[in-house]
C-alpha positions as CSV (number, residue, x, y, z in Angstrom):
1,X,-13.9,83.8,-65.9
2,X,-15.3,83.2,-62.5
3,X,-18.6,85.0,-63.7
4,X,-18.7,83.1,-67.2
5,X,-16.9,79.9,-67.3
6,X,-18.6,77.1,-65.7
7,X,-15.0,75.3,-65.6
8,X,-13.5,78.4,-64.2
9,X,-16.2,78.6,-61.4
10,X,-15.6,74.9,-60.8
11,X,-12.3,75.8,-60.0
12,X,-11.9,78.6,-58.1
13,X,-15.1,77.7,-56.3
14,X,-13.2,74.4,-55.1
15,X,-9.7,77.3,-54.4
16,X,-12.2,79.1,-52.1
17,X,-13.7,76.2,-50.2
18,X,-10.6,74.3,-50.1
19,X,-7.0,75.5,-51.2
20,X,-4.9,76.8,-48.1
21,X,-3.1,80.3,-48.7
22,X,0.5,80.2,-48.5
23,X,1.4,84.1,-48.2
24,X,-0.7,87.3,-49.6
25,X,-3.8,88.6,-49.4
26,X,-7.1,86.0,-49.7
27,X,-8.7,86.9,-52.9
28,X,-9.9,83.7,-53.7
29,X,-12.0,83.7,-50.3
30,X,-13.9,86.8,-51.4
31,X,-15.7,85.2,-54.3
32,X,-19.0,84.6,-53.6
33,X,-20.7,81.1,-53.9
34,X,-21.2,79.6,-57.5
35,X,-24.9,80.2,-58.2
36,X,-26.9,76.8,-57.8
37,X,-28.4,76.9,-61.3
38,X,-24.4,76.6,-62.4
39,X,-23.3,74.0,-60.0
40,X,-23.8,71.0,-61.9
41,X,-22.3,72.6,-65.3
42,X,-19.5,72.9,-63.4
43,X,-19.4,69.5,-62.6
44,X,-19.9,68.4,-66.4
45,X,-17.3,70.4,-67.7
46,X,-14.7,69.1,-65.2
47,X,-15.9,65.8,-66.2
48,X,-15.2,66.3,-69.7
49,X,-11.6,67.6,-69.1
50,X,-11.2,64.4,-66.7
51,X,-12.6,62.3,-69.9
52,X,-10.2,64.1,-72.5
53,X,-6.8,63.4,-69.6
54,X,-7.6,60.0,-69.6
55,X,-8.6,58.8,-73.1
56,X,-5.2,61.0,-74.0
57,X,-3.5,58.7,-71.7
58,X,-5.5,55.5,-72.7
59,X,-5.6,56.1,-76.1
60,X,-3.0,58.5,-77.3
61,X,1.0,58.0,-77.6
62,X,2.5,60.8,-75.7
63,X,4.6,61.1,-72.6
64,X,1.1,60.4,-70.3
65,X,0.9,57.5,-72.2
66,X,4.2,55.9,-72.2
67,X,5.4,56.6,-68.6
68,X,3.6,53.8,-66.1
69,X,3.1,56.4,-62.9
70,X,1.4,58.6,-65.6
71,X,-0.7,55.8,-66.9
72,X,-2.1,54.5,-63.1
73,X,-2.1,58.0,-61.6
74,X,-4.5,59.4,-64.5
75,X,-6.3,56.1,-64.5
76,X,-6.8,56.5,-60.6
77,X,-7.5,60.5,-60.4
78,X,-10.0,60.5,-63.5
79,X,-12.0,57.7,-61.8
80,X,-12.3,59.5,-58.2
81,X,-12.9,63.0,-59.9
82,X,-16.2,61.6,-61.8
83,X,-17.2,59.8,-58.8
84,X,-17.0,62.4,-56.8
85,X,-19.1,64.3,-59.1
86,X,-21.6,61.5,-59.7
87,X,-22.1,61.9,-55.8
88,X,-22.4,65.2,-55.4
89,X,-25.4,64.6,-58.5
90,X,-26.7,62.2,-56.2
91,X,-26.7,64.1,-52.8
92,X,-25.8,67.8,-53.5
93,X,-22.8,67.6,-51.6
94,X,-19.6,67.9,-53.1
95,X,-16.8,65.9,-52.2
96,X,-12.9,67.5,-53.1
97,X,-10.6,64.4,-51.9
98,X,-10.3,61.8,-54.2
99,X,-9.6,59.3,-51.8
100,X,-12.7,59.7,-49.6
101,X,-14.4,59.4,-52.9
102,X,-13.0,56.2,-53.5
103,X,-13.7,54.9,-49.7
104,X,-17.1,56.0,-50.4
105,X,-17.5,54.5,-53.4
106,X,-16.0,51.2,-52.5
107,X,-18.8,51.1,-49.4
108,X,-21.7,51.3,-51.6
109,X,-20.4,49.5,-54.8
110,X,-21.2,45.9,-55.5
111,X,-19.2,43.5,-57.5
112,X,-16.8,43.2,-59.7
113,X,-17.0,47.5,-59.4
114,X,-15.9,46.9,-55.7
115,X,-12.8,44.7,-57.2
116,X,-11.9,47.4,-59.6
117,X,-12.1,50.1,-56.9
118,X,-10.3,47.7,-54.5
119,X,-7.9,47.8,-56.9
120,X,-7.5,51.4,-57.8
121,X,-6.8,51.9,-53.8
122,X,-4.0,49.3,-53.8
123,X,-2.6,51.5,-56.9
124,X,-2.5,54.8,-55.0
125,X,-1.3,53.0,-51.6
126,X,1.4,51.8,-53.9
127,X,2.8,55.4,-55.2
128,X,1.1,54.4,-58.5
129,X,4.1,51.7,-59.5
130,X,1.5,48.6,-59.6
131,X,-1.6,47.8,-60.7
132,X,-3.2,44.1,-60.6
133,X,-4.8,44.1,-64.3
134,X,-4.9,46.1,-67.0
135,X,-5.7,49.4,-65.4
136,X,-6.5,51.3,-68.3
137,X,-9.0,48.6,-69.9
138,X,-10.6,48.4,-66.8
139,X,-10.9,52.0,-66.2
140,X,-12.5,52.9,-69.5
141,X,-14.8,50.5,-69.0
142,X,-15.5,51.7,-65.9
143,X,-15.7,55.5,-66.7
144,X,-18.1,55.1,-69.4
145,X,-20.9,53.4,-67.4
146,X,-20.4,55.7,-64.5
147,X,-20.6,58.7,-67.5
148,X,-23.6,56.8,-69.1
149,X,-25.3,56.8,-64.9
150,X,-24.5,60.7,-64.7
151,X,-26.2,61.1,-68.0
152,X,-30.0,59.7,-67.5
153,X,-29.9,61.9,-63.8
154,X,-28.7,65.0,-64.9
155,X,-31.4,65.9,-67.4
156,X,-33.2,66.7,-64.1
157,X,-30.5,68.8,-62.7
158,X,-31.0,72.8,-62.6
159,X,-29.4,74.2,-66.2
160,X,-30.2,71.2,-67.9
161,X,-34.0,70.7,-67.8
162,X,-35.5,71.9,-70.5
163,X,-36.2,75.3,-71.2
164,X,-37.0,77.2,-74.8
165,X,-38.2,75.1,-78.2
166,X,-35.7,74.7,-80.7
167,X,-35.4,74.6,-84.0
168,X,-32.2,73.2,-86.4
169,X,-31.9,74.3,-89.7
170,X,-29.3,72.0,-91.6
171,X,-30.4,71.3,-94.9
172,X,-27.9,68.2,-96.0
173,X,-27.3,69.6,-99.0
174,X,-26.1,73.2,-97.8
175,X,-23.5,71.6,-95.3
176,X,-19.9,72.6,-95.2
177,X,-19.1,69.2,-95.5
178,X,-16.3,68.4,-98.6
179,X,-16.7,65.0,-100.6
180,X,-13.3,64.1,-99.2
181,X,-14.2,64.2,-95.7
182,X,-17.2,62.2,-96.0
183,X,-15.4,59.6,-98.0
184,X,-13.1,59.4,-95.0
185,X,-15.8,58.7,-92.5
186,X,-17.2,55.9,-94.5
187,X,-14.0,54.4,-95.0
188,X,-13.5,54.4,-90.8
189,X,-16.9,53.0,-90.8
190,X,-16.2,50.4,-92.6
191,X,-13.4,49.1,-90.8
192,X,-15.5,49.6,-87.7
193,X,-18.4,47.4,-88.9
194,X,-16.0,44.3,-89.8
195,X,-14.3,44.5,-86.7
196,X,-16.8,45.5,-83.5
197,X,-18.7,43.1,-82.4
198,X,-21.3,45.3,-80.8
199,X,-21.4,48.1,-83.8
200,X,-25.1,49.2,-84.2
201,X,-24.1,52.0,-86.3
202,X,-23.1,55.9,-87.6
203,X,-24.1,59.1,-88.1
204,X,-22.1,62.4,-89.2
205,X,-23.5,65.2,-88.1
206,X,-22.4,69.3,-87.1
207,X,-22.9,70.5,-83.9
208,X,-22.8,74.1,-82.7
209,X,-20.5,73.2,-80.0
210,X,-17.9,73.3,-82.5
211,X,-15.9,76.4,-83.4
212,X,-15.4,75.8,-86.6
213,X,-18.6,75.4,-88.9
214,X,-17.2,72.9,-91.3
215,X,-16.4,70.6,-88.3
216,X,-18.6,67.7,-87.9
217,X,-18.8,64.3,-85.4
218,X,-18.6,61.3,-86.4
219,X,-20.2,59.2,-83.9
220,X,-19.9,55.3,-83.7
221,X,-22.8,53.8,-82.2
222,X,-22.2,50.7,-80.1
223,X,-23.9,48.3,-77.9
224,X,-22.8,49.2,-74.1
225,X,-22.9,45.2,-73.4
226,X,-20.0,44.6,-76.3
227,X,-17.9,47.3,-75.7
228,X,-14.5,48.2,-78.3
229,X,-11.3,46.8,-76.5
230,X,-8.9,49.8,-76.0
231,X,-6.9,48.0,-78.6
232,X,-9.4,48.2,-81.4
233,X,-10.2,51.6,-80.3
234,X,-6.8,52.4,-80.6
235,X,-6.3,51.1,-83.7
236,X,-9.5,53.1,-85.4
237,X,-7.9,56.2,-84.0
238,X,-4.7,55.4,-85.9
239,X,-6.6,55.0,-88.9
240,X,-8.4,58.2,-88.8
241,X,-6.0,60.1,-88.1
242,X,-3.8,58.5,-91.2
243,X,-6.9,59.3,-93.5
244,X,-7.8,62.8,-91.8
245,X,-4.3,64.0,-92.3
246,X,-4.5,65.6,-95.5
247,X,-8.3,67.0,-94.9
248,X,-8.9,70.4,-94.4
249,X,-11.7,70.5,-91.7
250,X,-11.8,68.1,-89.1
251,X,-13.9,64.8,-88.1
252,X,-14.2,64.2,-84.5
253,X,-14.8,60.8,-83.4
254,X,-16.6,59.9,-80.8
255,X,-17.9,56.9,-79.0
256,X,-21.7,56.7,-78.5
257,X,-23.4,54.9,-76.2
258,X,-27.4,54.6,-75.0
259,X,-26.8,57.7,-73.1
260,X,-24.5,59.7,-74.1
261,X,-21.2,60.2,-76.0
262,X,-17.7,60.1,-76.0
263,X,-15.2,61.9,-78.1
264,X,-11.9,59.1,-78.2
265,X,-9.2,62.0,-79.5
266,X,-8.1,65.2,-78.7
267,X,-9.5,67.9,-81.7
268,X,-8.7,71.2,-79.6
269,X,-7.7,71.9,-75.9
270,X,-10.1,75.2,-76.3
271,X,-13.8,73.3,-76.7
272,X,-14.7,71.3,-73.9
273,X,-17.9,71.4,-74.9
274,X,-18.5,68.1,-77.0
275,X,-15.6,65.8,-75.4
276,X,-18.7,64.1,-73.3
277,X,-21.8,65.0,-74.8
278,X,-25.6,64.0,-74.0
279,X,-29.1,65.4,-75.1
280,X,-29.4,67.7,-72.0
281,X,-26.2,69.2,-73.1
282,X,-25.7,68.8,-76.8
283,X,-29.4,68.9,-77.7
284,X,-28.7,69.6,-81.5
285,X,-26.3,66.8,-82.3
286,X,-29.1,63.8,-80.9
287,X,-31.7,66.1,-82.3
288,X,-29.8,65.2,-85.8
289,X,-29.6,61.8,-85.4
290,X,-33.2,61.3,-85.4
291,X,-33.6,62.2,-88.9
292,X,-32.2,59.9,-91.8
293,X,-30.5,62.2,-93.8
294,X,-27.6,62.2,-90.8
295,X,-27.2,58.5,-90.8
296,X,-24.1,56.9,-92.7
297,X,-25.1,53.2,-91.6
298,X,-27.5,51.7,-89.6
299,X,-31.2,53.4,-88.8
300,X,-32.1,56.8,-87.6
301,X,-32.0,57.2,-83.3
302,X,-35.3,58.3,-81.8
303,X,-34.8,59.8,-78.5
304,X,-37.8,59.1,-77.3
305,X,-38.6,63.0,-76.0
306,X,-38.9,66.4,-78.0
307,X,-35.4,67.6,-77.2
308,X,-34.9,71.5,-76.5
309,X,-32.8,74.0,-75.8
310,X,-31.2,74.2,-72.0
311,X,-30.0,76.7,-69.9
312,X,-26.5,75.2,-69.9
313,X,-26.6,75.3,-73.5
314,X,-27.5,79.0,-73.8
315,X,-24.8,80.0,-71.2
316,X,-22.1,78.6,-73.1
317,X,-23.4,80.4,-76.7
318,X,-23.5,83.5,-74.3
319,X,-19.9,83.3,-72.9
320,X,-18.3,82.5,-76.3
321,X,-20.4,85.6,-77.9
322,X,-19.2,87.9,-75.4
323,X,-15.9,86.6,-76.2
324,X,-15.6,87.0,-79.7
325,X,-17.6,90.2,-79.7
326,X,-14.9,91.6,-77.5
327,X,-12.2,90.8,-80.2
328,X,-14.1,91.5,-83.6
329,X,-13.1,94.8,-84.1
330,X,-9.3,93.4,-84.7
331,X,-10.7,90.3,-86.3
332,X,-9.3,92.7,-89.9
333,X,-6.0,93.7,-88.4
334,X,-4.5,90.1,-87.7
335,X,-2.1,89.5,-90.4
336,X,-1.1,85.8,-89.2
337,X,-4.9,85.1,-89.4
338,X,-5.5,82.7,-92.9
339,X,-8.5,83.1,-94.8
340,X,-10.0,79.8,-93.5
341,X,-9.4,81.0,-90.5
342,X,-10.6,84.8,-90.9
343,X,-13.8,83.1,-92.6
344,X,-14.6,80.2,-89.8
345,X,-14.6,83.4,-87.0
346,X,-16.8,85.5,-89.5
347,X,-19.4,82.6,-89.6
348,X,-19.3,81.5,-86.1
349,X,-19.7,84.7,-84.7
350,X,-23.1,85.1,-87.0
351,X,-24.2,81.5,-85.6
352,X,-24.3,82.7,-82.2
353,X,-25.7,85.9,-82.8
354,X,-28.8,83.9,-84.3
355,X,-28.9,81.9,-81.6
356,X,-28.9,84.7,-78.6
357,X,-31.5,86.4,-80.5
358,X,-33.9,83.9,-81.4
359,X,-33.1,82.6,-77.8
360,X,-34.4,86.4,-77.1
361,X,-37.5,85.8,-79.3
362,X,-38.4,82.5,-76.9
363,X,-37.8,80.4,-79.5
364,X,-34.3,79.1,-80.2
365,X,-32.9,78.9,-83.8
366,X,-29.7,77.0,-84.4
367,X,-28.6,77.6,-88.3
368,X,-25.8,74.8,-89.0
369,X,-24.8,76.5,-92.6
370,X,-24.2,80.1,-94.2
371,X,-27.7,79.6,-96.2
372,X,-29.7,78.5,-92.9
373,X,-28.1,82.1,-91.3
374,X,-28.9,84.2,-94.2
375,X,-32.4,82.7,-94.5
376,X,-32.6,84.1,-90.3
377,X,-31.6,87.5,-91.8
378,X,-33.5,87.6,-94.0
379,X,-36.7,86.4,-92.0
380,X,-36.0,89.5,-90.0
381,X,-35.4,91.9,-92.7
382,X,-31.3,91.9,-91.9
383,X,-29.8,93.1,-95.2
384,X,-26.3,91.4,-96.6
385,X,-27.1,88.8,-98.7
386,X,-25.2,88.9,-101.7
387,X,-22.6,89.7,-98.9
388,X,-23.1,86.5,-97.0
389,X,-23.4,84.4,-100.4
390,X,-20.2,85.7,-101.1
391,X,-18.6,85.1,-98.2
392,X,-19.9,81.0,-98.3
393,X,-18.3,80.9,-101.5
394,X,-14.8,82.3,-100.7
395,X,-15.6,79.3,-97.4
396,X,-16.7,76.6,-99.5
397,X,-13.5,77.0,-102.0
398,X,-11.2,77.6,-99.1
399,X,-12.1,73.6,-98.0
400,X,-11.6,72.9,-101.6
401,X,-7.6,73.9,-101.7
402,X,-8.7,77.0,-103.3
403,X,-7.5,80.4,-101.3
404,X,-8.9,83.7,-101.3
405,X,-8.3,86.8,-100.1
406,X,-10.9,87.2,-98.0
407,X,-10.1,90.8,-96.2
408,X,-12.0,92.8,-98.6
409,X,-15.1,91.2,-97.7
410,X,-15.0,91.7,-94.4
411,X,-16.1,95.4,-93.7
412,X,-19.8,94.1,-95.2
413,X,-19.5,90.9,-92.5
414,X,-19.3,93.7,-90.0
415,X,-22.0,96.2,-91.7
416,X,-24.2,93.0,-91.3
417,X,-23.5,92.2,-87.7
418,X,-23.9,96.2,-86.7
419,X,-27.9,95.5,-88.0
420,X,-27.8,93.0,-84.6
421,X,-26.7,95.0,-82.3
């Protein structure tokens, strides 16, 4: 972990530098320095997972949600943790207390931020029991244009400059995406466009930073000026989640802003890697929104450069390969595994295979459906078609209700992936 995982080296890179050993022997202390091309990855990934604890708490209904300590002291912690990292973006240096990060903060902020921030110190000096406001209106509002400030400096940061052309190849009409779920994601953007005084619009898109390649964003463009209450947010959530509920593959919501964006609800603990997304990081999902074919209302988003692929971004495809490569040769021998399931691993692992190797080539390729990966084989005279069409069918009538027995086919998925290696 410590080698792949930029959270991971966040973490124990923080143990090393900071954490004070109770008994036993050191091992922490012997890791060597996070490489400086990883640093700020670090730092975005702990952001994300900072995000994703509060809008939980914000936005959600559970236990960090209901209790009041929770609801200050997650309030309090995620707004020190992404100042602290907005600093050490700023200066290099990275700063572990959360309080000094508020003092900091508080002597370089001008109002109302240094209101808020007085405000947030009052909290902790009062165990967390008090607030004077609404602390988690105020703190969303505060996160987000702090997150949309991190955004416009870290395309400059090392791992997230740009660094090999890319190409997408998603087709609209070869997408994994069922006439149910798209339904559903007008119907939310309906509701959103009576209600939200600042909506400028939406766009449903895939993203390889999904796991699953029948998952797709659906991301609610809004003016930063006019901001959704947490109330109205919390009442679209409600309403996705009622219409989502009997949908096989998922919709992930998120909030998008001039910057960046922000993913309101919880799809899966596992993939950090589109809670808070931007073009440096995500460069596929903005890339998308340019053209009109991704656009449910409103007009198409220029962003103004020629987006590419990152370092960041290839780092992540790398560690989840090595991952998955690791376990493939059980991927047949798991009986609790269902065929949806068997057949989302089985075209995942191929997306990231095309990727690393086109990556390889110096030109990055980034296939968003089973036609788009077998047209990559066969550009490179990988045999398996009629193995791969096969396969895409058993997926598409999976997300239609209809199951399959899918085992059989998997020996070719594998002859296929062998011609890779």
């Amino acid at each position: 972990l410590y080698e792949t995982d930029f959270y991971y080296q966040f973490r124990f890179d923080q143990g090393r530098t900071q954490w004070k050993l109770v008994y036993g022997e050191d091992v922490i202390a012997t890791l060597p320095p996070v490489p400086k091309d990883r640093v700020t990855g670090g730092y975005y990934m702990d952001i994300r997972n900072w995000w994703d604890t509060f809008t939980r708490s914000a936005l959600g209904d559970g236990p960090t949600s209901r209790d009041l300590i929770f609801r200050n002291s997650i309030a309090y912690k995620a707004a020190a943790e992404i100042l602290n990292k907005w600093s050490a973006l700023e200066t290099g240096v990275t700063e572990h207390s959360r309080t000094k990060g508020i003092e900091r903060a508080l002597a370089r902020a001008s109002d109302p931020e240094r209101n808020y921030l007085s405000r947030l110190q009052r909290t902790l000096e009062n165990r967390y029991l008090s607030y004077e406001g609404d602390i988690l209106e105020d703190t969303f509002q505060f996160l987000l244009r702090r997150l949309e400030c991190f955004h416009l400096k870290l395309a400059q940061a090392p791992g997230f400059r740009p660094s090999l052309p890319m190409q997408i190849d998603a087709v609209p009409d070869e997408l994994l995406l069922t006439a149910a779920a798209r339904t559903r994601a007008a119907e939310v953007v309906e509701h959103v466009s009576n209600e939200w005084r600042g909506y400028r619009g939406a766009f449903l898109v895939p993203s390889v930073s999904f796991f699953n390649l029948d998952d797709f964003m659906l991301l609610i463009d809004v003016d930063p000026a006019k901001l959704p209450s947490l109330k109205q947010l919390r009442t679209l959530c409600r309403i996705h989640a009622e219409r989502s509920r009997q949908l096989p593959q998922r919709v992930a919501l998120l909030l998008l802003l001039d910057q960046g964006a922000y993913q309101l609800e919880t799809v899966s603990l596992l993939e950090l890697w589109h809670l808070v997304i931007c073009p440096s990081a995500n460069p596929d999902v903005f890339s998308l929104m340019e053209c009109p074919d991704f656009v449910l209302d409103g007009e198409p988003r220029p962003d103004g450069t020629r987006l590419t692929w990152t370092s960041f971004a290839s780092a992540l495809v790398a560690e989840e390969i090595g991952v998955r490569s690791a376990a493939m040769s059980s991927v047949n021998t798991d009986p609790s595994m269902s065929s949806l399931e068997l057949l989302r691993n089985v075209w995942r692992h191929l997306q990231l295979e095309i990727i690393q190797r086109s990556a390889q080539q110096g030109h990055v390729l980034v296939p968003m459906t089973p036609a788009a990966m077998r047209r990559a084989f066969r550009s490179w005279g990988v045999p398996g078609g009629e193995a791969l069409r096969a396969l895409e069918e058993a997926y598409r009538s999976e997300l239609e209700g209809v199951s399959l027995d899918v085992r059989p086919l998997l020996n070719d998925f594998m002859a296929v992936v062998s011609h890779l290696q």
